[in-house]
N, CA, C and O atoms as a MOPAC input file, in Angstrom:
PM7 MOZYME 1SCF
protein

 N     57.29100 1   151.60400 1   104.27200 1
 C     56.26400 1   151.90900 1   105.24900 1
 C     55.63900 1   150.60500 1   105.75100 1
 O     55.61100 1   149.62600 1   105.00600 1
 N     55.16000 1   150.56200 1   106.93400 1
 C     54.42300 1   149.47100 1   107.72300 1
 C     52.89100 1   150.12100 1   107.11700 1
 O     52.48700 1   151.24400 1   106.81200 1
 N     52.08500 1   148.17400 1   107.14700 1
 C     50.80600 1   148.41700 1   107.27800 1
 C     50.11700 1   148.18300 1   108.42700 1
 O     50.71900 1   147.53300 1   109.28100 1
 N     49.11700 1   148.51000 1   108.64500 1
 C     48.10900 1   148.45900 1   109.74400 1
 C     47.95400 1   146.77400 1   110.56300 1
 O     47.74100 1   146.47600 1   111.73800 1
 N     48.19000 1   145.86300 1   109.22900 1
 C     48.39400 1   144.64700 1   109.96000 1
 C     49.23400 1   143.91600 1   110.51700 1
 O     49.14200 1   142.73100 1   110.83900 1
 N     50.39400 1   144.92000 1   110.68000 1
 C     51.84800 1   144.13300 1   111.12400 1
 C     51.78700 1   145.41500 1   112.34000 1
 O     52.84600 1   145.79600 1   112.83800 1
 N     50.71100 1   145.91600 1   112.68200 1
 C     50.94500 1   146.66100 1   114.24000 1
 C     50.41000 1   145.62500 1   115.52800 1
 O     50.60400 1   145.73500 1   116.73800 1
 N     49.80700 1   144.78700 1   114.90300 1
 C     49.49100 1   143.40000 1   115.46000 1
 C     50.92900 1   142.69500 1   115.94200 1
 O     51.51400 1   141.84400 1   115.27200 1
 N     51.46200 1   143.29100 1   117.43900 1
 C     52.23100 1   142.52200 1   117.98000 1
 C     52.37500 1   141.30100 1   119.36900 1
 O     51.64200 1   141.30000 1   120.35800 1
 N     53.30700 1   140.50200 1   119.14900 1
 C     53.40500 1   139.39400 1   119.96400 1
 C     54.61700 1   139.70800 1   121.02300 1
 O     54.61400 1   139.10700 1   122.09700 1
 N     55.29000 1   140.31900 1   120.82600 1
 C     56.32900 1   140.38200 1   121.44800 1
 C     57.26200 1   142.01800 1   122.00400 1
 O     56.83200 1   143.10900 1   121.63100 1
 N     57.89800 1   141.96000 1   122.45600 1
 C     58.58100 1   143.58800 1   122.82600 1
 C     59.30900 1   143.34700 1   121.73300 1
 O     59.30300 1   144.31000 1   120.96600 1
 N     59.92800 1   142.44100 1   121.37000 1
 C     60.51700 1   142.87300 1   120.23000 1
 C     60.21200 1   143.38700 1   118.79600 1
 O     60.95700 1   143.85200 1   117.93300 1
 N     58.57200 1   143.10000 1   118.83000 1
 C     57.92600 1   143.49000 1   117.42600 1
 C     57.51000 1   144.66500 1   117.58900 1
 O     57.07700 1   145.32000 1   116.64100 1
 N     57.59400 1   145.30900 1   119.29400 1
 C     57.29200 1   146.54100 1   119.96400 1
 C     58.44100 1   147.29100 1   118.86200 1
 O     58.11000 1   147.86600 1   117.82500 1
 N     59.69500 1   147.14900 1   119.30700 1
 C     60.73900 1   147.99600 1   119.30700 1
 C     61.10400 1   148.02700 1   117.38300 1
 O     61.51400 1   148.91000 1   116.63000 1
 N     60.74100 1   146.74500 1   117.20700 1
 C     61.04200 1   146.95700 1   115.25400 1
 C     59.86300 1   148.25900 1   114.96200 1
 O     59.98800 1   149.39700 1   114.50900 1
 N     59.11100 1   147.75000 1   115.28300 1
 C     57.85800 1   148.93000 1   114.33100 1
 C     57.95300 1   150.28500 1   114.95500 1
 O     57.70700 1   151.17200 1   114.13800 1
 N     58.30300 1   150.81300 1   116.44200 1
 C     58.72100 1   151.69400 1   116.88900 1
 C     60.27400 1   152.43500 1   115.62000 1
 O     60.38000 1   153.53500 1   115.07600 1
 N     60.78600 1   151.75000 1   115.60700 1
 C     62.08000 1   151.87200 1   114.82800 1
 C     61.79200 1   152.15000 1   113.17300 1
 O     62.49100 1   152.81200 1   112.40600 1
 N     60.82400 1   151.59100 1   112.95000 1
 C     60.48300 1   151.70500 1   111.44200 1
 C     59.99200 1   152.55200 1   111.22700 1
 O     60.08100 1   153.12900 1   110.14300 1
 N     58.95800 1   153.10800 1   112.65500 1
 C     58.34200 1   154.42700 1   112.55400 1
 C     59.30300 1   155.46800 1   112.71500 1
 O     59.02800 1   156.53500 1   112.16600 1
 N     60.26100 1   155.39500 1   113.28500 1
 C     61.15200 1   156.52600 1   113.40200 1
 C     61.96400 1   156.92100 1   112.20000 1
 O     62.53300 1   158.00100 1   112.04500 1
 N     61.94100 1   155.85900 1   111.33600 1
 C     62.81400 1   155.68500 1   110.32600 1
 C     61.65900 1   156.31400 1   109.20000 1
 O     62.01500 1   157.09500 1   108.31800 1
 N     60.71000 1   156.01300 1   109.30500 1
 C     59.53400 1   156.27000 1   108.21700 1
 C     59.62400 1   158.06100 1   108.21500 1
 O     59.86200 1   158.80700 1   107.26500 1
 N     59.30500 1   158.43000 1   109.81300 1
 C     59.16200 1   159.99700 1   110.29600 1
 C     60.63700 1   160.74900 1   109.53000 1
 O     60.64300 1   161.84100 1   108.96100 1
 N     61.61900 1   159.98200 1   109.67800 1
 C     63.22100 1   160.71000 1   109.23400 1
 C     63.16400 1   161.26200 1   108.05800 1
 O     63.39300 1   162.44400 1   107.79900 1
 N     62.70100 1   159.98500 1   106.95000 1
 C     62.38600 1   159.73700 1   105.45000 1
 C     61.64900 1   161.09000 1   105.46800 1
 O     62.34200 1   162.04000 1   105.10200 1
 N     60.58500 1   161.31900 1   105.76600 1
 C     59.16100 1   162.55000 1   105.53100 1
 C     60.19300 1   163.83500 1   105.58000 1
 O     60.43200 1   164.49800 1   104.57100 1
 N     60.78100 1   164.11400 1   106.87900 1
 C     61.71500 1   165.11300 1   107.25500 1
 C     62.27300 1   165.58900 1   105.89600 1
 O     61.97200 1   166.49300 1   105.11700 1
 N     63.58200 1   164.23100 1   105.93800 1
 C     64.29500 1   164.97500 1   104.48000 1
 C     63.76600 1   164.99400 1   103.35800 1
 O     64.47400 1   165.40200 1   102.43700 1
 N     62.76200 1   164.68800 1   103.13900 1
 C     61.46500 1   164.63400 1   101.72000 1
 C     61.00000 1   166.50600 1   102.11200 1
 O     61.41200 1   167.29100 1   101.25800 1
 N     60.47100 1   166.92900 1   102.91000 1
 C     60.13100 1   167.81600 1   103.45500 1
 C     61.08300 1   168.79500 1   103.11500 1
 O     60.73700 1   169.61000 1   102.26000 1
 N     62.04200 1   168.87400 1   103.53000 1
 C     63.69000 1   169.50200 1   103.77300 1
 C     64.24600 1   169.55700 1   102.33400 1
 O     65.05600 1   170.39900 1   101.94500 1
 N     63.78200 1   168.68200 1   101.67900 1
 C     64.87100 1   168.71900 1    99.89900 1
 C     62.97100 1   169.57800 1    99.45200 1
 O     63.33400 1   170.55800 1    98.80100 1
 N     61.96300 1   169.62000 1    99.48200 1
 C     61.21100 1   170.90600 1    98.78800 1
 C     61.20400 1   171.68300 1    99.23500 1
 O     60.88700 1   172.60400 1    98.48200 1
 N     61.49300 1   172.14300 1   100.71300 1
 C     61.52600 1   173.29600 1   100.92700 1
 C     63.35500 1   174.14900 1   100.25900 1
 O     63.62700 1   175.27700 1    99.84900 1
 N     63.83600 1   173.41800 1   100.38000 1
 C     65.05600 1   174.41800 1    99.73300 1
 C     65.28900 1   174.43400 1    98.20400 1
 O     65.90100 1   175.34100 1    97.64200 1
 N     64.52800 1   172.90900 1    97.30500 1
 C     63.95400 1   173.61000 1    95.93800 1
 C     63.10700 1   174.52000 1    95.91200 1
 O     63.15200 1   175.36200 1    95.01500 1
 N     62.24800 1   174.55100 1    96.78400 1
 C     61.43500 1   175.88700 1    96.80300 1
 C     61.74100 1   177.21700 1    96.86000 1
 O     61.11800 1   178.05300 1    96.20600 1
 N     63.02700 1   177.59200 1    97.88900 1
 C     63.83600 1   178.68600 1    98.16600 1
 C     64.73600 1   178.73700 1    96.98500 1
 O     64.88800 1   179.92600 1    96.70700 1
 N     65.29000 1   178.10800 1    96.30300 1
 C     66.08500 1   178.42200 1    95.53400 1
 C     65.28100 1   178.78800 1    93.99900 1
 O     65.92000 1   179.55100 1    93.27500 1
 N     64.28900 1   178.42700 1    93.60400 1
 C     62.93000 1   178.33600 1    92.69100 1
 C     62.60600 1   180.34800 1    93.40700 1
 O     62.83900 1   181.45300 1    92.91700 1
 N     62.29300 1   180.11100 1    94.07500 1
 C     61.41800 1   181.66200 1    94.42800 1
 C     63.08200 1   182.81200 1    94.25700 1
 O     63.02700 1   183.91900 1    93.72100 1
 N     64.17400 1   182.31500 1    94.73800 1
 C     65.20200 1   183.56400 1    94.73700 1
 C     65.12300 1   183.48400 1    93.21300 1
 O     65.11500 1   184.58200 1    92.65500 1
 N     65.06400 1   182.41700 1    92.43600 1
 C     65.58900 1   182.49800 1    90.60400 1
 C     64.47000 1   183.67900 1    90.06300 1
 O     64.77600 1   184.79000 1    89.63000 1
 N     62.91600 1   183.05300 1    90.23000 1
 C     61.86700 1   183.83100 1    89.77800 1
 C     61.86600 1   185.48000 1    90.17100 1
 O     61.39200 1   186.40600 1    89.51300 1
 N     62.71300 1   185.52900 1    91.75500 1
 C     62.42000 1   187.17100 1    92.24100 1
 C     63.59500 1   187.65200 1    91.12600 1
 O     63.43600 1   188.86300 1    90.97300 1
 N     64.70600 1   187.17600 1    90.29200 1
 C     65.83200 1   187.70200 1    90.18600 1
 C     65.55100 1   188.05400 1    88.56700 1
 O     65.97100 1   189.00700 1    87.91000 1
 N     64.79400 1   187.07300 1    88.21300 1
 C     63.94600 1   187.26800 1    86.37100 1
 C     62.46900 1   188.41600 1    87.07300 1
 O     61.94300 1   189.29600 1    86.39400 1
 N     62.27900 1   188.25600 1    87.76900 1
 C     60.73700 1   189.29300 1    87.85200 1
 C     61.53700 1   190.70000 1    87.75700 1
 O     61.23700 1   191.52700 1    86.89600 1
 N     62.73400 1   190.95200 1    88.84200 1
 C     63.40400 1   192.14400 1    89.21600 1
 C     64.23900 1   192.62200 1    88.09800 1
 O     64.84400 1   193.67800 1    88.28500 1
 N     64.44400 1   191.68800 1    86.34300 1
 C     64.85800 1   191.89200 1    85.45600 1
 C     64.32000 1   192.26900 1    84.44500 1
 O     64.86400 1   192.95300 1    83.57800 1
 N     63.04800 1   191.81800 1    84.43500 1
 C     62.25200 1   192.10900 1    83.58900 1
 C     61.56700 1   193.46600 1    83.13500 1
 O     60.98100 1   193.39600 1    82.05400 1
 N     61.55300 1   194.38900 1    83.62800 1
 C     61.50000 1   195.61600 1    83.25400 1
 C     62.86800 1   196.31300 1    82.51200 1
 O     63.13500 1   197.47200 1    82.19400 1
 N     63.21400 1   195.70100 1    82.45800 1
 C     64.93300 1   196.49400 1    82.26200 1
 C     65.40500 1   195.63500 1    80.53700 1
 O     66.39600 1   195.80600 1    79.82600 1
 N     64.36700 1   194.84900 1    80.39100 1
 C     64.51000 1   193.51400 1    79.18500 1
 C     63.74800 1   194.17800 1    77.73400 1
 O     62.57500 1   193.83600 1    77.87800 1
 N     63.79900 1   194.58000 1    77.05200 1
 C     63.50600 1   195.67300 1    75.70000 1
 C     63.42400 1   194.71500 1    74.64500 1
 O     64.47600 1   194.38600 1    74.09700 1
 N     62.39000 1   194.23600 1    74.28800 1
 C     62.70300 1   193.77200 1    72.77100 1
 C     63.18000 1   194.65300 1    71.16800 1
 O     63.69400 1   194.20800 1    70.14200 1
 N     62.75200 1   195.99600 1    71.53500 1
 C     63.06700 1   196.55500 1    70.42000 1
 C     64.68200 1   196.72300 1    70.02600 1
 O     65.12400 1   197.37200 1    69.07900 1
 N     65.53300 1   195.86600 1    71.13400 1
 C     66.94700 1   196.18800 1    70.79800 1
 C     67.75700 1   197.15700 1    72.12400 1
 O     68.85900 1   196.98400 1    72.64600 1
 N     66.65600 1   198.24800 1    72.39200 1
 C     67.33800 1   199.20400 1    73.19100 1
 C     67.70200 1   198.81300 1    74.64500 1
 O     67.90100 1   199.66700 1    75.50900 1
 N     67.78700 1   197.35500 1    74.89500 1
 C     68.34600 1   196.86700 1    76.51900 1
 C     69.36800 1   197.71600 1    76.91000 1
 O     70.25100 1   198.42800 1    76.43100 1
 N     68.97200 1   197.41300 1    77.81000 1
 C     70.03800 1   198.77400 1    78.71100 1
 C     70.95500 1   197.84800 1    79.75500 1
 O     71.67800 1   198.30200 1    80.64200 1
 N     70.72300 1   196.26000 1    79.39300 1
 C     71.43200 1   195.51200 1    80.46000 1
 C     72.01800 1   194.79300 1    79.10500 1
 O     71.33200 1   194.48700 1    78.13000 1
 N     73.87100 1   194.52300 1    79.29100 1
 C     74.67200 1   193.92600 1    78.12300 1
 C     73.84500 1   192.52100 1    78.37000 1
 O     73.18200 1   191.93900 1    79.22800 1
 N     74.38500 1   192.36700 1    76.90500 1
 C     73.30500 1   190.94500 1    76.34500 1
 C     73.90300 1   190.03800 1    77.03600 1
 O     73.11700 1   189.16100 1    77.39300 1
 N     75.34200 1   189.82600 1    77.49400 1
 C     75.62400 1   188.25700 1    78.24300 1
 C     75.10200 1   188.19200 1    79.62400 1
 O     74.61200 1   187.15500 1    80.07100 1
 N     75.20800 1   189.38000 1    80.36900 1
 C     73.96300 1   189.79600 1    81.34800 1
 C     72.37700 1   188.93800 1    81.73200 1
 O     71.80800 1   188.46100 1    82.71300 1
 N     72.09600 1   189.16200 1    79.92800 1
 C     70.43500 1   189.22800 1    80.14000 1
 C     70.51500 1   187.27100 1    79.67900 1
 O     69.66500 1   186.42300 1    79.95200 1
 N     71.59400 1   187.11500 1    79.06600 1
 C     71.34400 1   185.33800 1    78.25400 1
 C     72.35000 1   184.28600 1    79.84600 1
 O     72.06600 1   183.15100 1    80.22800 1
 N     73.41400 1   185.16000 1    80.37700 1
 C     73.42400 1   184.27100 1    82.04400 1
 C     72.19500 1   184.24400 1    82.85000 1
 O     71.85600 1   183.14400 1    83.28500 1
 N     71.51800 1   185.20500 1    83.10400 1
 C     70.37100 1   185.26300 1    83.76000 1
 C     69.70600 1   184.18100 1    83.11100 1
 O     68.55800 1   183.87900 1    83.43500 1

């Protein structure tokens, strides 16, 4: 990331670097953005798939879902 004191430019060319760094900075955020939102989606389908199991999960033995079922989950 750029600081506040290198927006202090002399030239078009110090125009077009920090323009560029900013674009590059904005990209970075994107795919930072983009990799939690699809840990997030994949996090919420796991939790809906143990919430939607969990009634059906018996400790007294009597599961009604085979045990390699309930230990893949």
């Amino acid at each position: 990331m750029y600081l506040a004191d290198e927006t202090v430019t002399k030239s078009f060319d110090d125009i077009i670097t920090q323009l560029e760094r900013a674009a590059n900075d904005l990209a970075d955020l994107v795919r930072y953005v983009n990799n939690f939102v699809n840990w997030w989606s994949v996090m919420q389908t796991g939790l809906w798939s143990v919430q939607k199991s969990l009634p059906l999960i018996k400790l007294d033995g009597s599961n009604p879902l085979p045990q390699m079922v309930v230990l893949e989950r």
